[in-house]
N, C-alpha and C positions, 0 to 999 in steps of 0.2 A: 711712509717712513723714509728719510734721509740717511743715506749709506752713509760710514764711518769710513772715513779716512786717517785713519791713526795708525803710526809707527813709532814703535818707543823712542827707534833712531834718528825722528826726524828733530830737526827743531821746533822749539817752540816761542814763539814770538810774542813777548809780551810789553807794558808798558810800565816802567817801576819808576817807584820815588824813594828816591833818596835824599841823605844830606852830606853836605859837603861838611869837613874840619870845622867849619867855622858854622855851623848850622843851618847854613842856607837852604834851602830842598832844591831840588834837580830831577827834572825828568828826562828819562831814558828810554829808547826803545832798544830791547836788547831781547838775547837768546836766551832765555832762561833753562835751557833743556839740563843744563848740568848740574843744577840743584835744585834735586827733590822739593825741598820746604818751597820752592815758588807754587807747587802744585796745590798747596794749601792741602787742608784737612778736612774728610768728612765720607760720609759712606758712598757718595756717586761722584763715581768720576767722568766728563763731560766733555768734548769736544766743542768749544764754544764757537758760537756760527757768528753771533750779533750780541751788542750788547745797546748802552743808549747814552746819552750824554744829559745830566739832567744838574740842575743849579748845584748838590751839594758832590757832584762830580767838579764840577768847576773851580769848588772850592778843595778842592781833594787836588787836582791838579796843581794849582798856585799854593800847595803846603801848608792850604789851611791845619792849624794844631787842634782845631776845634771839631773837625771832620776826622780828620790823619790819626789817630791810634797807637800805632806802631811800627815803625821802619826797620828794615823796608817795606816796601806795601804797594802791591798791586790795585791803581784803582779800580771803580766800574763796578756801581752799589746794584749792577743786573745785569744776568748771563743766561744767554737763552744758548742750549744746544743740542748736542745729540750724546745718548750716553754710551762710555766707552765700556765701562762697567760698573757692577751694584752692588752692594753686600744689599738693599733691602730688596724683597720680592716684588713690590708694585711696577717698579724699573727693569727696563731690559734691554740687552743692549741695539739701540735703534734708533727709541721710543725719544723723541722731540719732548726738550722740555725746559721750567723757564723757573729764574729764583730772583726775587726781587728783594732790597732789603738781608736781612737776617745775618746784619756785619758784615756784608759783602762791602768791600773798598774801604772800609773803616777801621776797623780790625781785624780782618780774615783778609785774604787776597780776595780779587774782585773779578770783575769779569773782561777787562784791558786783557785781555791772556786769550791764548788756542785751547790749553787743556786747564783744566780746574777740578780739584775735586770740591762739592757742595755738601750738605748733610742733607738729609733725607724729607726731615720732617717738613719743611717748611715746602720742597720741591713741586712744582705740580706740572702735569704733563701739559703741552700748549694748546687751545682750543681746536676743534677741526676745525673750523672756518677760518682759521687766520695763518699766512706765513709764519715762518719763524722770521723775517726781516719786518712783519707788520710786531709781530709779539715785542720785537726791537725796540721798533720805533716807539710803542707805547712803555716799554720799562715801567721804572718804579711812577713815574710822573702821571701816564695814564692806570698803572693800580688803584697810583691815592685817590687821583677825582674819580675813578669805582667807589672807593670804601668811601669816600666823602658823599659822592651823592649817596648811596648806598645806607649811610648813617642817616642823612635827613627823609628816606624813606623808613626807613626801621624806626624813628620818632614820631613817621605818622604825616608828615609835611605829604602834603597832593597839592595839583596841581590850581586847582580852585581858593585854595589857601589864600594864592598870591604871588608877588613877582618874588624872584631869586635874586641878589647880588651872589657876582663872581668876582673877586679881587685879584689884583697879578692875571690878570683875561689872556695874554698874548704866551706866558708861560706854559709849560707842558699841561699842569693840575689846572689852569684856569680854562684854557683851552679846551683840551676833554669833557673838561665837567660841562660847559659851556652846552658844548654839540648831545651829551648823551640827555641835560636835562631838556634841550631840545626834543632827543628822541622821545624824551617820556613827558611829552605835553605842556612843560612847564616853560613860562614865560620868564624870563631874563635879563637881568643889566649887568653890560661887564666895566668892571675899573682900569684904565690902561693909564698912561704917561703922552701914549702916542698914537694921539687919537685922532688926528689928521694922518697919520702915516699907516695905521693898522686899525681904523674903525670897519672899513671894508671886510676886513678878513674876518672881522668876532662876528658882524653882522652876517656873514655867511655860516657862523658855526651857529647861530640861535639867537645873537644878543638881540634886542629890541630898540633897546638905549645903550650909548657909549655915555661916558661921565670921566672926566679927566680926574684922575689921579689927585693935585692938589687941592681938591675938594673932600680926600680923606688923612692925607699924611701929614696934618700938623692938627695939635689938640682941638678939641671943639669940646660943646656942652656936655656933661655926664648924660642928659636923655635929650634927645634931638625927634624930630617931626618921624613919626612911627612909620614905616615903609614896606619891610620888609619883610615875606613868613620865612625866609628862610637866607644864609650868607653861607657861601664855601668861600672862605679867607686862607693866600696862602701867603699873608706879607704881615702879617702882626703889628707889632707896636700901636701906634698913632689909629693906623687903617683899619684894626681889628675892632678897638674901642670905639671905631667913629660907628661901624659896621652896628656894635650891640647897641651902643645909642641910639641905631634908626631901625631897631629890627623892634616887629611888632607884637603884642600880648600872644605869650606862649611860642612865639618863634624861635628857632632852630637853627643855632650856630658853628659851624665846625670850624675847626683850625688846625691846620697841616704844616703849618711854613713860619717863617719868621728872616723875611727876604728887605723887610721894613728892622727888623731889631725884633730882641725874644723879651722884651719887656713888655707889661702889660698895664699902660699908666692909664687905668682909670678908675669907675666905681663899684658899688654894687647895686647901685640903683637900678639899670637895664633888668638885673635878673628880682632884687625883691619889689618891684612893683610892674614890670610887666612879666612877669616869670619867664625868661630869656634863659634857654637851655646853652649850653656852650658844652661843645663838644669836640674832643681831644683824637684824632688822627695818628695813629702810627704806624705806618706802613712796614717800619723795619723790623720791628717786634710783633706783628700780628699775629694768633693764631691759625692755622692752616682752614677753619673755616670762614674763616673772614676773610682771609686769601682766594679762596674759592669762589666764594659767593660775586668779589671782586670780580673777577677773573669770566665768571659766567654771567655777569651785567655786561660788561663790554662784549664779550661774547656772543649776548643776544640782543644788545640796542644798536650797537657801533656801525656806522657806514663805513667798509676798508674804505670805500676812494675818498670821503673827508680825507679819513685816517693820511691815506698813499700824499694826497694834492697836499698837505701841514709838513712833511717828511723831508727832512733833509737827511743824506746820506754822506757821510766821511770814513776815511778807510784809518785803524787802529794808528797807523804811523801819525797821520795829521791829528789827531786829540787833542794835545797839548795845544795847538793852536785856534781850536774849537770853541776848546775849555776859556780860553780868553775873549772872544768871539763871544760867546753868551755875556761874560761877565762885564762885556763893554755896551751890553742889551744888543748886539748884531745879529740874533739870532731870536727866531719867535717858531712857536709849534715845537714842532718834535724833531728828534736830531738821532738817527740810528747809526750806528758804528759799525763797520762792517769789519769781522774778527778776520776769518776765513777768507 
């Protein structure tokens, strides 16, 4: 258990977006201690140790309207802490714990902040085996590629089926999913851009074959050369369609992201003549046992020191120039924010 350091007196240092007169957005690091509403709303209030920096953070930073909700607004769609206090009884105060998702940084404040209050439902206490800076590092990015592979087990997809595409590979969700489908015996190709620059690194997390990117992000045939039993896609568009074109009789499609565009230009061919399941990801609405189940696959597959050696660390004040850092692709693996 992690002592609590908390003083109603003390400040609290969070990261806000605003807009300016003219509507520009603007981020800030400032004190929020003086007004209650930063602490957000909900039955556990938390001491936040670590949060994570993940692509629709990025876009939350640079004012995305399509992320951004309501100003002001706290980003940081994941808050791993200690709790200070509980109206619900599962919680105590002490007790290490982690909320991913559930309108954190979108419409709720997020976890850019010291103190937070979260709501209950969605909370789960953070595994024994792992820090609260490894729970960081994985945020919402390592939940999805849980609930993503997670879903192409739950459909039945093993490892003998055949090989896995991973799309967006150098990302948080391609990344993870990459190494845990590794843990679980299944063989792998990841889709990168930069595949001279980072095929080393996928091939250390499980890939087998690296494949450039331009090979899936502009149109191709509605059914293409059958491949694959199973794709974790977290780029859409062009890359999703190419993905169900080459996925094979009764294979298993998930999609989390839309990092390529949230359009989906193609047919229905892949799924009525090879029965091509396609499968919908939502990590920020999930229910709490789908959270859990998540939560106890990395749990039980994850190697921390993958996990630690993928980890970059930056402290709440630099985000803002993190946030830009990913979105210029300078950044690959996982990116933990350190609150505390």
């Amino acid at each position: 258990m992690t002592p609590v350091h908390s003083d109603p007196l003390d400040p609290i240092h969070s990261v806000v977006l605003r807009q300016d007169e003219d509507g520009t957005p603007r981020t800030d690091y400032l004190d929020t201690s003086h007004d209650p509403a930063f602490l957000g709303d909900g039955d556990v209030l938390i001491e936040v140790g670590w949060s994570s920096l993940n692509y629709k953070d990025a876009m939350a930073l640079r004012g995305d309207k399509g992320v951004v909700r309501t100003w002001p607004l706290i980003p940081g769609i994941d808050a791993v802490g200690t709790v200070i206090e509980s109206a619900d009884p599962r919680f105590g105060r002490g007790d290490e714990v982690v909320l991913n998702g559930a309108g954190l940084g979108e419409n709720r404040h997020g976890g850019f902040t010291q103190r937070l209050k979260v709501p209950a439902a969605p909370l789960l206490h953070i595994p024994y085996n792992f820090s609260a800076q490894q729970v960081g590092a994985l945020g919402t990015a390592g939940y999805t590629a849980a609930l993503s592979v997670d879903a192409l087990l739950q459909q039945g997809v093993k490892p003998e089926d055949g090989e896995i595409l991973v799309t967006g590979s150098t990302g948080g969700v391609g990344a993870i999913s990459l190494h845990l489908l590794k843990q679980l015996g299944f063989t792998t190709a990841a889709v990168t851009g930069r595949v001279a620059e980072h095929g080393e690194f996928l091939r250390s997390l499980g890939a087998s074959e690296i494949l450039e990117r331009a090979e899936f992000s502009d149109a191709g045939r509605p059914l293409q050369k059958a491949r694959w039993a199973g794709v974790i896609d977290s780029v859409g568009s062009h890359t999703l369609v190419n993905a169900l074109a080459q996925t094979k009789w009764g294979g298993v499609v998930t999609a989390c992201g839309l990092a390529q565009g949230p359009d989906l230009p193609g047919t229905v061919l892949p799924f009525i003549l090879r029965g091509v399941h396609l499968v919908g990801i939502n990590s920020v609405d999930a229910p709490f046992e789908l959270r859990r189940r998540a939560w106890a696959l990395l749990s039980e597959k994850l190697d921390t020191a993958v996990l630690d050696d993928m980890t970059t660390v930056v402290n709440l004040e630099d985000i803002a120039q993190a946030g830009a850092d990913l979105m210029a692709g300078k950044l690959h693996g996982r990116t933990a924010v350190r609150i505390n």
